[in-house]
C-alpha positions in Angstrom: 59.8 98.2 217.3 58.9 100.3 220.3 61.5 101.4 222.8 61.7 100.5 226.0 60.3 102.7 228.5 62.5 103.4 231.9 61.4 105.3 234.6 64.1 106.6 237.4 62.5 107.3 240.2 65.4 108.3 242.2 68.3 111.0 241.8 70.6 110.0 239.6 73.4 111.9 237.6 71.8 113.3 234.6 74.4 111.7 232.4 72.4 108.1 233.1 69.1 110.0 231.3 71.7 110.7 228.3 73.3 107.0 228.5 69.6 105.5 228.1 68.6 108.0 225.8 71.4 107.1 223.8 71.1 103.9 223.5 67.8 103.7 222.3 65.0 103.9 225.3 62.8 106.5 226.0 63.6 107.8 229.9 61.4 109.3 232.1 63.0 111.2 235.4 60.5 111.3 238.6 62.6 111.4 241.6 60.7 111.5 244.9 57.5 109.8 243.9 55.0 108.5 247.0 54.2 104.7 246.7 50.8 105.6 246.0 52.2 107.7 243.2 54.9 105.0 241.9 52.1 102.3 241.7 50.0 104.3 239.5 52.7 105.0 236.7 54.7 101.9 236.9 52.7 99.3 234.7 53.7 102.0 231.7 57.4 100.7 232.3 59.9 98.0 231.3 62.4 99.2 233.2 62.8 100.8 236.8 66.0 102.3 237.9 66.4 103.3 241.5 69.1 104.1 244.7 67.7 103.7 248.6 64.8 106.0 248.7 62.3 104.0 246.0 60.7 100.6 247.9 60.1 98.1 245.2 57.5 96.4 247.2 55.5 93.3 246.4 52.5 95.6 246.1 54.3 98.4 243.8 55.7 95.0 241.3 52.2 94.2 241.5 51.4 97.0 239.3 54.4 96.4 237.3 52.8 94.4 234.4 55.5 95.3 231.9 58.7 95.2 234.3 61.3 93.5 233.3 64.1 94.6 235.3 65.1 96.7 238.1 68.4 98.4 238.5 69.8 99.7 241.8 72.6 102.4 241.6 74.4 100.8 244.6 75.2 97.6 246.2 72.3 96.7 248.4 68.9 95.9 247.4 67.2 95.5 251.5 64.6 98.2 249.0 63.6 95.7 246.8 61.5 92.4 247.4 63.9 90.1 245.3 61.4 87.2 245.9 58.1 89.3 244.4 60.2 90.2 242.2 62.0 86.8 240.8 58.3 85.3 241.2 57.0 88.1 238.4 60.0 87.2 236.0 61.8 90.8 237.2 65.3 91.2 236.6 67.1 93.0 239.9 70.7 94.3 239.1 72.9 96.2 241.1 76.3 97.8 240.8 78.5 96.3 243.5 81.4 97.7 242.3 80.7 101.3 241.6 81.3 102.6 245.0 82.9 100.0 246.7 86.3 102.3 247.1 84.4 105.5 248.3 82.7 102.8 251.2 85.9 101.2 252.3 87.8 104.6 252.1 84.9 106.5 254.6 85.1 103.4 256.7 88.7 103.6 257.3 88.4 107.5 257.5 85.6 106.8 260.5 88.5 104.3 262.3 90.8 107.2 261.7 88.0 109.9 263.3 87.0 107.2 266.2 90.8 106.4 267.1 92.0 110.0 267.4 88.5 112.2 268.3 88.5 114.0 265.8 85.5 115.5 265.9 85.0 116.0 269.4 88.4 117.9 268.8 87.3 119.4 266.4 84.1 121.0 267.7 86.2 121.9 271.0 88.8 123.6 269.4 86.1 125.8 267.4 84.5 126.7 270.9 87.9 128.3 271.8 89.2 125.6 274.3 92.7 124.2 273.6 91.8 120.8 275.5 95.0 119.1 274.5 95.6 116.6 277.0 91.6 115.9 276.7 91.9 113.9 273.2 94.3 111.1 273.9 94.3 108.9 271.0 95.0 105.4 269.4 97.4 104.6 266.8 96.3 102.3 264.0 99.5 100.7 262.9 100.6 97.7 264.8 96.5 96.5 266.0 94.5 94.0 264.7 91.7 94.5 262.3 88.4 92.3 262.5 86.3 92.5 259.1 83.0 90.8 258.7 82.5 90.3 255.7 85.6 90.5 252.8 83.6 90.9 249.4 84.5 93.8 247.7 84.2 96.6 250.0 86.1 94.1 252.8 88.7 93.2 251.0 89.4 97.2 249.5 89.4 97.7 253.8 91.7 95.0 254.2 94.2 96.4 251.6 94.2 99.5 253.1 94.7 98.7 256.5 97.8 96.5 255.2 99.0 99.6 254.1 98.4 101.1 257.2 100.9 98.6 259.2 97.5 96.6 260.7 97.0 92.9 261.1 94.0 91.8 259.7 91.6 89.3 260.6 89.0 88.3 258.4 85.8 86.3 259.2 83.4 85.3 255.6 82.2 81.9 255.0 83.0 82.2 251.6 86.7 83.4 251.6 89.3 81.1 250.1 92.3 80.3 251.5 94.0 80.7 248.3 92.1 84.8 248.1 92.9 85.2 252.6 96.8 84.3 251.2 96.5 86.5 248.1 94.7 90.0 250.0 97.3 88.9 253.1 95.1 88.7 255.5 94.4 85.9 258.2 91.0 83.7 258.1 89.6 83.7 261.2 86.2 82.5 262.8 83.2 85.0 264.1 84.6 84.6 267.7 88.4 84.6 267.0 87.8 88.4 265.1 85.5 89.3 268.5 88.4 88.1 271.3 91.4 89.6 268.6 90.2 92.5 266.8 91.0 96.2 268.1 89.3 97.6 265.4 86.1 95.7 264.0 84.2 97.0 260.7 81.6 94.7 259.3 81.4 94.7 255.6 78.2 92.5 254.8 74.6 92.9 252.9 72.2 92.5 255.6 70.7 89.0 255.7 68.3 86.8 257.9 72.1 85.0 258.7 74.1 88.9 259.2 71.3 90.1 260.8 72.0 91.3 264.3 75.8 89.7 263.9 77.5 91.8 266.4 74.5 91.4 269.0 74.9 92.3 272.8 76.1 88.4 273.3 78.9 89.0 270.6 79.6 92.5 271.5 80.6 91.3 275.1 83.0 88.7 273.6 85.3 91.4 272.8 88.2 92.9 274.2 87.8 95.7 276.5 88.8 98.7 274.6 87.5 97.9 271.0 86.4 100.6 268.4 83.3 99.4 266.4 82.9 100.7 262.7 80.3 100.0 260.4 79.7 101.8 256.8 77.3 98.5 255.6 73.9 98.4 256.5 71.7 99.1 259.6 71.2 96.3 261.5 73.8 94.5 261.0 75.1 95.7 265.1 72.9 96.0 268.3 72.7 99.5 268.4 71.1 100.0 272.2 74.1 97.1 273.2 77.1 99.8 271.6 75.2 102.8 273.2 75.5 100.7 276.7 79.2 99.5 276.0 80.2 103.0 274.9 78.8 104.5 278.3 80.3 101.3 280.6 83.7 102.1 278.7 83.9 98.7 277.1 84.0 99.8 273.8 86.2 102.7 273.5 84.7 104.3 270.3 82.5 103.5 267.3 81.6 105.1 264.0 78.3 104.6 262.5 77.3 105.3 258.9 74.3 103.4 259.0 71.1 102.9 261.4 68.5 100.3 261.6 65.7 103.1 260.6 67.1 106.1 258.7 67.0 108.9 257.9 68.0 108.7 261.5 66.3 111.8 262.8 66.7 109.9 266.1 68.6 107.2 267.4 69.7 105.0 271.0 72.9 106.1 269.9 73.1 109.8 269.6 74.4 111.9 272.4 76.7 108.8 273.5 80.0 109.6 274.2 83.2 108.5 272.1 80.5 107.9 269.2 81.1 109.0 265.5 78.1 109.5 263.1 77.4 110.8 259.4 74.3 110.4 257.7 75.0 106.9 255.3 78.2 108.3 253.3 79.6 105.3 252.2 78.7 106.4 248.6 78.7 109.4 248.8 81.5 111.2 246.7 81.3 112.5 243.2 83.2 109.9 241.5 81.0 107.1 243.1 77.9 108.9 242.5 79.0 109.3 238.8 79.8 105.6 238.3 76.8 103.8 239.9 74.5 105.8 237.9 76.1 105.5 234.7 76.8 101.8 235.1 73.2 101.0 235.8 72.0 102.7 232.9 74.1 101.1 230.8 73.3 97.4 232.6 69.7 98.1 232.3 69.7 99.5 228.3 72.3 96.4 227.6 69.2 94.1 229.0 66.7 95.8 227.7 67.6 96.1 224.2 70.3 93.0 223.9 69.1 90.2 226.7 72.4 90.8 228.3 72.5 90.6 232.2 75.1 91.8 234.3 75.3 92.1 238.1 71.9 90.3 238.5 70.9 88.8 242.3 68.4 87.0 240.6 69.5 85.4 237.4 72.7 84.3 235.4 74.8 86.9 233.5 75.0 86.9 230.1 78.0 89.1 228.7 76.7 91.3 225.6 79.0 88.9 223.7 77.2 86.0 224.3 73.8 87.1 224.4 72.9 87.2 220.6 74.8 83.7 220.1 72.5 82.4 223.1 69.5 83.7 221.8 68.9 81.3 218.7 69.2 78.6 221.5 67.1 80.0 223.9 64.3 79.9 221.9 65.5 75.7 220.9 65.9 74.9 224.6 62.5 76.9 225.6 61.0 74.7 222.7 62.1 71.4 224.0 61.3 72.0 227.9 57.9 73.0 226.7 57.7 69.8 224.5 58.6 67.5 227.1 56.0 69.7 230.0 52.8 69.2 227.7 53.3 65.3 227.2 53.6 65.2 231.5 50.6 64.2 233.5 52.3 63.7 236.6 54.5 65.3 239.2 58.0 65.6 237.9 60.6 64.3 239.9 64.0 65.3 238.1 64.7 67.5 235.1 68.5 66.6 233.2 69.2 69.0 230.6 72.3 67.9 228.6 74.6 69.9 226.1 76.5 68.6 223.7 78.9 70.2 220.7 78.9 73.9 220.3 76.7 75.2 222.7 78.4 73.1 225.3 81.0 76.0 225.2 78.7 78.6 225.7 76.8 80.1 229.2 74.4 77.0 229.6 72.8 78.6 232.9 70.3 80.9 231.0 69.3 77.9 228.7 68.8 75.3 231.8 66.5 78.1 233.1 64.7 78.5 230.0 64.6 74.7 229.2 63.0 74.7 233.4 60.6 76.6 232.5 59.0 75.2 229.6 58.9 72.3 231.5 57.0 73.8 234.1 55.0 76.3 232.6 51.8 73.7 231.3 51.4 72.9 235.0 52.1 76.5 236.4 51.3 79.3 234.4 53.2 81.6 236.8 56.5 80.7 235.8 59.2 82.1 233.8 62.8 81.9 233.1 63.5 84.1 236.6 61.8 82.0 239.0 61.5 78.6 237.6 65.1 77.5 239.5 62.8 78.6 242.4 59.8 77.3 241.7 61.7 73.3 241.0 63.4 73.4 244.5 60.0 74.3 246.4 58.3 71.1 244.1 61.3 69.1 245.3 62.3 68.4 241.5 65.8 67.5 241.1 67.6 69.5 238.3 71.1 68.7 236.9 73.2 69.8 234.2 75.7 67.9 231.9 78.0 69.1 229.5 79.9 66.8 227.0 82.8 67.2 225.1 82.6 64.2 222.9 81.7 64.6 219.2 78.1 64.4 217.6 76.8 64.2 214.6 75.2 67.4 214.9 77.3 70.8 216.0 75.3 70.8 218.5 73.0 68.8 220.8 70.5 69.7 223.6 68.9 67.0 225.6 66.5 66.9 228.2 64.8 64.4 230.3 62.1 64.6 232.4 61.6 61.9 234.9 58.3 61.0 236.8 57.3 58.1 239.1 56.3 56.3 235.8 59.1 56.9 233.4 61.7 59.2 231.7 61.2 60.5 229.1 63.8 62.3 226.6 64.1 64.6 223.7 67.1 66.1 222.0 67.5 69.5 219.4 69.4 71.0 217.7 69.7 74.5 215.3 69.3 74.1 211.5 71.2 76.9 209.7 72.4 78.0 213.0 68.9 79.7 213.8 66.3 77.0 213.1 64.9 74.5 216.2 64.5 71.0 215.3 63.8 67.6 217.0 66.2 65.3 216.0 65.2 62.3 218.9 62.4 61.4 221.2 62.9 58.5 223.7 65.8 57.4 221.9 63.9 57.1 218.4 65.8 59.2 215.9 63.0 61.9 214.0 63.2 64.7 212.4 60.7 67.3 212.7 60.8 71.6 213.3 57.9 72.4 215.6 54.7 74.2 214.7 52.3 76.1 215.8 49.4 73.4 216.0 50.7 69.8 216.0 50.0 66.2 217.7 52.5 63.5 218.6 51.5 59.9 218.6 53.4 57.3 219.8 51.7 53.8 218.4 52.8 50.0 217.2 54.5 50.0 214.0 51.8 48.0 212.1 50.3 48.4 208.3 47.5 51.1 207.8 48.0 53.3 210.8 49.3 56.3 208.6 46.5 55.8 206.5 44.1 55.7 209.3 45.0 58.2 210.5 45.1 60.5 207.1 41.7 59.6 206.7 40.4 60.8 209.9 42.1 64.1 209.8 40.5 64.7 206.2 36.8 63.8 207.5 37.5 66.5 210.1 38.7 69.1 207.6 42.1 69.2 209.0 45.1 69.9 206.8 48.4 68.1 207.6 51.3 70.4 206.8 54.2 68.2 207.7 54.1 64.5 208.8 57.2 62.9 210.4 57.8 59.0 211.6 60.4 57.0 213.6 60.3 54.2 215.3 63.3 51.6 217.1 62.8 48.8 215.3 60.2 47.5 212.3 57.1 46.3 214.4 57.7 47.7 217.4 57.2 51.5 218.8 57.1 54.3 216.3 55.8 57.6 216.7 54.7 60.3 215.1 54.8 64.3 215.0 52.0 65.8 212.8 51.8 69.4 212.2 48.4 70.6 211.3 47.2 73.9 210.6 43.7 73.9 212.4 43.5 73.0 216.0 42.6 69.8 216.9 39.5 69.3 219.3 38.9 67.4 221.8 36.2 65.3 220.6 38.9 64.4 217.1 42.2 63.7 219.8 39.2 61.1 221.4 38.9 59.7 217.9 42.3 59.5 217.2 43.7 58.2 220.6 40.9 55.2 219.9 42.2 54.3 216.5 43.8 50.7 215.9 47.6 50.6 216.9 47.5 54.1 218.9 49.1 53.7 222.0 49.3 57.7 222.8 47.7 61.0 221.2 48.9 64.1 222.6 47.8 67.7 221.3 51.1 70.3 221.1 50.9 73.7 221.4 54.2 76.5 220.3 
């Protein structure tokens, strides 16, 4: 088996070459590569690991014909088109919690250097002044901290802070009340951290909803005297807005680690006064450096060589535990989808996939996926497991998922009904041996068959002579039946059948056969 190829295309620690060397994929290290130049080389790889500087376009994933995952040493992604990328079946990881410390620790650092003027103090002091009634500053302890935003960097910030004698404020749609009581802080809206805060530092991924979040219009809804911070990403905060504040004296000081363009050569902020800047240093210490780049190497090889996904924006996790006991029903639940897809002729409306036994107990998100897109993929060839949660909510196609703890007669069960304007329609699987797929029920008929290669299912009235018929037919056309398997509800009334053949079957014979006495369906299967 070849090894999978992974190019780096940024500057990473060298111990990341040794982790994927290591663990069996062949590495290639090419930091500073031109788009033109990325494009070129990158349908050689399966794997792509990057920081800020590569731009994983839609264009450069274009190219990408063997990609199958991206890995970002860091926490944001703004580099990388997740929605190109989920819509090839591309993997994008990151590594949110490799230097979220070293970015909550400069951001309180650049409170610190924005309450007391520290480099303005600095730089006057070096010039031989002794300006010591010039630099009058602020204490921390005792004000009131607004965060935006209390993921993991926010909530490392609020910690801190507590430490420091500050009351915290914290405004996140998705904080609980029962994490605000455990981190100590208080929950707060936008506008209640804007007319509080002293100290505001914003602590969000940059999103068509954070976008702009401290505009002009909030900016002004704060407290004369506020001190602005933000170590997250560029654009999060109207930068011409805090260059007019700082200059009108509204806000007393801010410290910016991060621009709306960078590298900021040049920026509506520099030369302001009271303003603090360093050149995006949220990450940048030794120890953070070392982790991110050692943890996406060893995310990336884990996928690469096991199928297990960590930190992924785009698709489940799947511990390396779980991903070789997932695997064997991965391939049963793509099997079924893709059953069920090939028998559909018209738009689906809703998509059930049910679990029962065994596998009930396991991570059922990857198989729902997986099950999705075998539904899908006869009427779109363009999806795969990444995209087809995607791909259902733009063709308004209601998906749900049921887990059941009662007992079955198999140790395990997976169901899954697809439902049209006409009808639904079921059928159930399960693993022989622990490894084998087989269908066990189809539209509440009980049958038994594995799937092959080449087959045709037949649903037809459960009259005399039909099996015989249909022998006979297959013979005259020099088609050899390898397995044959019947059910039916009741004697006399609906039976069908899954024949698997080893020639394909033609158009003009499925004509035949659909026209023979009894048939009510023919249906030619493909695995």
């Amino acid at each position: 088996m070849a090894k999978p190829k992974v190019l780096i295309s940024d500057e990473l620690s060298p111990r990341s070459i040794e982790i994927f060397s290591e663990r069996g994929c062949d590495v290639d290290f090419k930091p500073g590569l031109k788009p033109a130049e990325l494009r070129a080389i990158i349908g050689q790889y399966e794997g792509l690991a990057i920081r800020s500087a590569t731009k994983v376009t839609a264009e450069v994933l274009a190219e990408a014909k063997k990609l199958k995952v991206v890995g970002r040493a860091g926490i944001g992604v703004d580099n990388v088109d997740i929605k190109a990328a989920t819509a090839r079946g591309v993997v994008v990881m990151n590594t949110p919690f490799g230097n979220a410390i070293t970015t909550a620790e400069h951001a309180i650092a650049l409170m610190f250097a924005v309450a007391r003027q520290i480099p303005e103090a600095n730089a006057s002091t070096q010039a031989g002044k002794w300006e010591k009634n010039r630099f009058m500053g602020s204490e921390l302890s005792f004000k009131t901290l607004g965060l935006i935003g209390c993921g993991n960097i926010g909530s490392i910030v609020a910690d801190r802070a507590i430490g420091l004698k500050m009351r915290v404020l914290a405004y996140d749609p998705f904080l609980s009340d029962q994490r605000a009581a455990e981190l100590g802080v208080e929950k707060a809206t936008l506008d209640q951290v804007l007319e509080r805060a002293d100290f505001i530092t914003v602590h969000t991924p940059l999103t068509e909803q954070t976008k702009n979040i401290l505009s002009r219009a909030n900016l002004m809804k704060t407290k004369k005297g506020v001190r602005i911070v933000n170590c997250a990403r560029g654009g999060l905060v109207d930068e011409l807005a805090v260059r007019d504040l700082l200059v009108s004296g509204h806000i007393a000081g801010a410290g910016f680690d991060v621009f709306t363009v960078e590298p900021a050569k040049e920026n509506v902020l520099f030369g302001t006064p009271n303003l603090v800047c360093t050149p995006h240093l949220g990450a940048s210490t030794v120890e953070a450096q070392e982790n991110v780049a050692l943890q996406v190497a060893e995310q990336m090889s884990d996928y690469l060589l096991t199928g297990a996904v960590v930190n992924s924006l785009n698709m489940p996790n799947v511990s390396a535990e779980d991903a070789p006991k997932l695997a064997p029903y991965l391939d049963l639940a793509e099997k079924l989808g893709s059953f069920a897809g090939q028998l559909t002729d018209t738009d689906i409306k809703a998509v059930s996939i049910e679990y029962e036994g065994q596998v009930a107990a396991l991570n059922i998100k990857p198989l729902s996926q997986v099950a999705l897109m075998g539904v899908l993929r006869p009427q779109l060839d363009t999806v795969n497991m990444v995209n087809a949660p995607a791909i259902a909510r733009e063709r308004g196609v209601d998906v749900a998922e049921v887990k059941h703890e009662r007992d079955s007669d198999y140790h395990s069960l997976i169901r899954l009904s697809v439902t049209t304007e006409k009808y639904t329609r079921s059928v159930t699987g399960t693993l022989f041996g622990g490894k084998h797929p087989r269908i066990v029920e189809i539209k509440g008929i009980e049958i038994e068959a594995e799937f092959g290669q080449h087959m045709l299912y037949i649903t037809n009235d459960d009259k005399p002579g039909f099996i015989g018929r249909l022998g006979s037919l297959l013979g005259e056309h020099k088609v050899n039946i390898a397995t044959f398997h019947l059910g039916r509800d009741t004697p006399g009334g609906s039976a069908i059948a899954l024949v698997q053949v080893d020639q394909p079957i033609s158009p003009e014979l499925l004509t035949k056969i659909a026209a023979l006495e009894s048939v009510v369906q023919a249906k030619v299967l493909t695995f």
